[in-house]
C-alpha positions as CSV (number, residue, x, y, z in Angstrom):
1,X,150.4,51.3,122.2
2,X,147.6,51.2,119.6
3,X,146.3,52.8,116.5
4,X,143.4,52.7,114.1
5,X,141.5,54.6,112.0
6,X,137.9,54.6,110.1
7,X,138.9,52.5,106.9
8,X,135.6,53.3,104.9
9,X,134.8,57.0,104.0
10,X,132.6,58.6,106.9
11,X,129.8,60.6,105.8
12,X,129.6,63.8,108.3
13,X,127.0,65.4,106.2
14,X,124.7,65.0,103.5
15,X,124.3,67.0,100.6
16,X,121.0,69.4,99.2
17,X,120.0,69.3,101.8
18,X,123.1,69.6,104.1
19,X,120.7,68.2,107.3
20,X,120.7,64.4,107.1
21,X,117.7,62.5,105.8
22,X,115.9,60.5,108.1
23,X,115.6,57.6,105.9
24,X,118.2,55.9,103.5
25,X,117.6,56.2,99.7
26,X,117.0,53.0,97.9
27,X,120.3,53.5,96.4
28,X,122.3,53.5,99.5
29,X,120.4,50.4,100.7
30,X,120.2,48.5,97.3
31,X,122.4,49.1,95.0
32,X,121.9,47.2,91.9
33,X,125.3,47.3,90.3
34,X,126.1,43.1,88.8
35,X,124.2,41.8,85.6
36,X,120.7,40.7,86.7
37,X,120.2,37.4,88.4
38,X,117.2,35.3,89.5
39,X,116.7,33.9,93.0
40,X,114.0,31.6,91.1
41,X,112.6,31.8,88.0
42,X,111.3,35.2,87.0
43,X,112.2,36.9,89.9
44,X,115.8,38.7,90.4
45,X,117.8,39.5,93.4
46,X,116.5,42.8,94.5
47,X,120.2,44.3,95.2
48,X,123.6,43.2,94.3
49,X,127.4,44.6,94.9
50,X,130.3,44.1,93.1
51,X,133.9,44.6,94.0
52,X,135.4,43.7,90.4
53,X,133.5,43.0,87.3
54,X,134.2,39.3,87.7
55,X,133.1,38.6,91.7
56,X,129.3,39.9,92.3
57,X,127.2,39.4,95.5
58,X,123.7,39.6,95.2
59,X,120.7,39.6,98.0
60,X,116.7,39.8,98.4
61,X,115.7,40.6,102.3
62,X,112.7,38.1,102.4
63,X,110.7,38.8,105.9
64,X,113.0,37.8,108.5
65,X,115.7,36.3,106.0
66,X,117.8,37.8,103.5
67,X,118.7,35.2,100.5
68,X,122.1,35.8,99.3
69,X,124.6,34.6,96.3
70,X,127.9,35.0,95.4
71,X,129.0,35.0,91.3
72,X,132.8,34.2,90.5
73,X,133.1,34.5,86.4
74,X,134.8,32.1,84.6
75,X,135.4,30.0,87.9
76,X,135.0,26.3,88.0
77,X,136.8,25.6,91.1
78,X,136.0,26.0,95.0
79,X,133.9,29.2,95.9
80,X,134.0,31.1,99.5
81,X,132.4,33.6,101.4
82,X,133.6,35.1,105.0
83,X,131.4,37.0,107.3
84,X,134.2,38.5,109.2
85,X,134.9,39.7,112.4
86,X,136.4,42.8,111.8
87,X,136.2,45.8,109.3
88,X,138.6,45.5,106.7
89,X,139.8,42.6,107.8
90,X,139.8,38.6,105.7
91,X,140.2,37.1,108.9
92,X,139.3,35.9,111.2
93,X,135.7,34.9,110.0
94,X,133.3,32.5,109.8
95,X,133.1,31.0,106.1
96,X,130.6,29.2,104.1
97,X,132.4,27.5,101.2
98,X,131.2,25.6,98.3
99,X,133.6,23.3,96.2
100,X,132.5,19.8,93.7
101,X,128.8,19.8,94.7
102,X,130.0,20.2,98.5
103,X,128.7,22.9,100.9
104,X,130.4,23.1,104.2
105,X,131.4,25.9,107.1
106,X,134.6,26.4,108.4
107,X,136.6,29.0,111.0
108,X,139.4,31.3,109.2
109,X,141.6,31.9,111.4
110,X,144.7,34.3,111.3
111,X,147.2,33.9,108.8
112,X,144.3,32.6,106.5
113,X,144.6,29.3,108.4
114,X,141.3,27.4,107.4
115,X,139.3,24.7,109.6
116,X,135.9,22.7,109.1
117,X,133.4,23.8,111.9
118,X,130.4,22.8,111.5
119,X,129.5,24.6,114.8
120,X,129.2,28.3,112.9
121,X,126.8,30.1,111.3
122,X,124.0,27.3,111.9
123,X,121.6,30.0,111.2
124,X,122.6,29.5,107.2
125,X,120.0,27.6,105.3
126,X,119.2,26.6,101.4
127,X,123.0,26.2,101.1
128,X,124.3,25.1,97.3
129,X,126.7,25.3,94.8
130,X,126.5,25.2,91.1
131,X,127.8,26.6,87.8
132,X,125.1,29.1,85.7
133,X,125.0,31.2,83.1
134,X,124.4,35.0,84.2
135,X,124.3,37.6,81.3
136,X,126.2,35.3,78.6
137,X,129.0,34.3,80.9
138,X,130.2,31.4,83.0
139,X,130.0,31.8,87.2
140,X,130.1,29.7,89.9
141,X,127.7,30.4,91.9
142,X,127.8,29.9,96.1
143,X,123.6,30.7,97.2
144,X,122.5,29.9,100.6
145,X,120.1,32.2,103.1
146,X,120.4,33.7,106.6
147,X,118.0,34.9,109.3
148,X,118.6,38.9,109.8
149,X,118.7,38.3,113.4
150,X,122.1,37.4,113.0
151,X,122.8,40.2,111.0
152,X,123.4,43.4,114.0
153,X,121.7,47.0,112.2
154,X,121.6,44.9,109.0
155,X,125.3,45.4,108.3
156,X,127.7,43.2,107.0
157,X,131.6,43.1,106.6
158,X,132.4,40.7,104.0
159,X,135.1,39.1,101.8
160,X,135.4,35.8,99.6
161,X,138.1,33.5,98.0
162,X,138.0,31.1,95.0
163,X,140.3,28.8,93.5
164,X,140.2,29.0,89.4
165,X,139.9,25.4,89.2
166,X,140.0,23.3,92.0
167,X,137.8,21.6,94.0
168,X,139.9,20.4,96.5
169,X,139.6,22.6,99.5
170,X,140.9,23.9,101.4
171,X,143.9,24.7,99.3
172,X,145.7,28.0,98.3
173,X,143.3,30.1,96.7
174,X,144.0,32.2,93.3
175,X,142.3,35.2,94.2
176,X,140.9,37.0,97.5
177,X,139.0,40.5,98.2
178,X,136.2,41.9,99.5
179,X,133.8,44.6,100.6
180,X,135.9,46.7,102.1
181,X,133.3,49.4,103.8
182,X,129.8,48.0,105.5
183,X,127.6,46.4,102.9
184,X,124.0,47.5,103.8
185,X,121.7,44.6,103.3
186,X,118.7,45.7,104.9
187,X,117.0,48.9,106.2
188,X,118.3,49.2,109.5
189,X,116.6,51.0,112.4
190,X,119.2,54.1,112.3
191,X,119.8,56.3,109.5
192,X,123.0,54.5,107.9
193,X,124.4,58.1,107.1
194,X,123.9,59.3,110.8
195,X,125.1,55.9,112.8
196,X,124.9,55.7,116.5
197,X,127.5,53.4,117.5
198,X,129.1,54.9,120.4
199,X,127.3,55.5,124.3
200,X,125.6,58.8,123.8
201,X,127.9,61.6,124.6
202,X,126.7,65.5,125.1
203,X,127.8,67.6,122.9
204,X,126.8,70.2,125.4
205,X,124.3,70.1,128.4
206,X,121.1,68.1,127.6
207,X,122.3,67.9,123.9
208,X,124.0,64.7,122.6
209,X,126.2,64.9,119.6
210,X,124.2,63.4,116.6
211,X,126.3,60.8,115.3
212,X,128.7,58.4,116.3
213,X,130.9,55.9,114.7
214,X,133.7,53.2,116.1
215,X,136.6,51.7,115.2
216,X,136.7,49.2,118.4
217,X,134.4,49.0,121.6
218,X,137.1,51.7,123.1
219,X,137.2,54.2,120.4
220,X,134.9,57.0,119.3
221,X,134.0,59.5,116.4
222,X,130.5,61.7,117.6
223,X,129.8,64.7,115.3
224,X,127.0,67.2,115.0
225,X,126.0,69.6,112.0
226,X,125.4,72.9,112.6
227,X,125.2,75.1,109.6
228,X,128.4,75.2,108.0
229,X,130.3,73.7,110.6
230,X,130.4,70.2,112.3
């Protein structure tokens, strides 16, 4: 009657030492891995996360806002982004889309159906849409900022669409993907390699398991590390 499964790859322990740290490393919460790009002049996005070499995402946690941008190379058509509902999952989410010079939100619903609603994500600011150059080569370039409030343990599930070359949207786009695992964009206030997700559970008497992780609000992974077992 139902089935699921942890999509991402679950970190149970760490490595040298085996005991999890209590802080993330800066490469676990910025990785830096798209050409350099500059929020405004002379100063790059802090992080950035790519999931081909051609569609980039790059972000700067500013304060209580992070500033974001998505690259599509050698695009000149409509741009989208989806914050989406579910792990893994295109849809449904709420998108931000940028196509002409026009920056507008809409719902994606199952099946990829796509309606204007201007009712979500009214927390998005600074929103535009341009063509630049970034390391030599075309992109088009979707920018806008959010508060982190909106933003639960500063993680993200996200995916985007783009049309090669048109501008009329919403239309069929020419490719689609996204960040399949969380995407940290901030530090949050729990270890991201130890999550607590689940209600704390006792592992035995007076001692909780360490770490939890879930698939859905009914289903539950808790682990603990002891020595050379878990």
């Amino acid at each position: 009657t139902s089935r699921g499964g942890w999509k991402s790859e679950l970190q149970i322990n760490g490595t040298a030492p085996v005991i999890m740290p209590t802080t993330p490393t800066p490469m676990t919460t910025c990785p830096s891995e798209a050409p350099s790009f500059d929020r405004e002049a002379g100063t790059p996005y802090s992080c950035s996360s790519s999931t081909t070499d051609d569609v980039h995402l790059y972000w700067t946690v500013d304060g209580a806002a992070v500033h974001m941008a998505l690259t599509a190379k050698d695009v000149s058509g409509w741009l989208s982004i989806g914050f989406a509902e579910t792990r893994g999952r295109m849809d449904p989410a709420d998108s931000l889309s940028g196509y002409g010079m026009n920056v507008s939100t809409q719902k994606l619903l199952p099946g990829y159906d796509v309606s204007e609603d201007n009712t979500v994500l009214t927390d998005i600011t600074n929103r535009e849409i341009s063509t630049l150059t970034i390391g030599g080569e075309s992109y088009r370039v979707l920018r806008f900022t959010r508060t982190l409030v909106s933003i639960p343990s500063g993680v993200l599930s996200l995916n985007y669409a783009y049309h090669n070359t048109s501008n009329t949207f919403p239309s069929l786009h020419t490719s689609r993907g996204g960040w399949k695992s969380d995407l940290m964009i901030a530090n949050a206030p729990v270890n991201p390699l130890c999550p607590s997700e689940a209600p704390s559970f006792d592992r035995e008497a007076g001692t909780p398991y360490s770490c939890s992780s879930s698939t859905t609000d009914d289903v539950h992974l808790y682990w603990t590390v002891d020595g050379a077992a878990v």
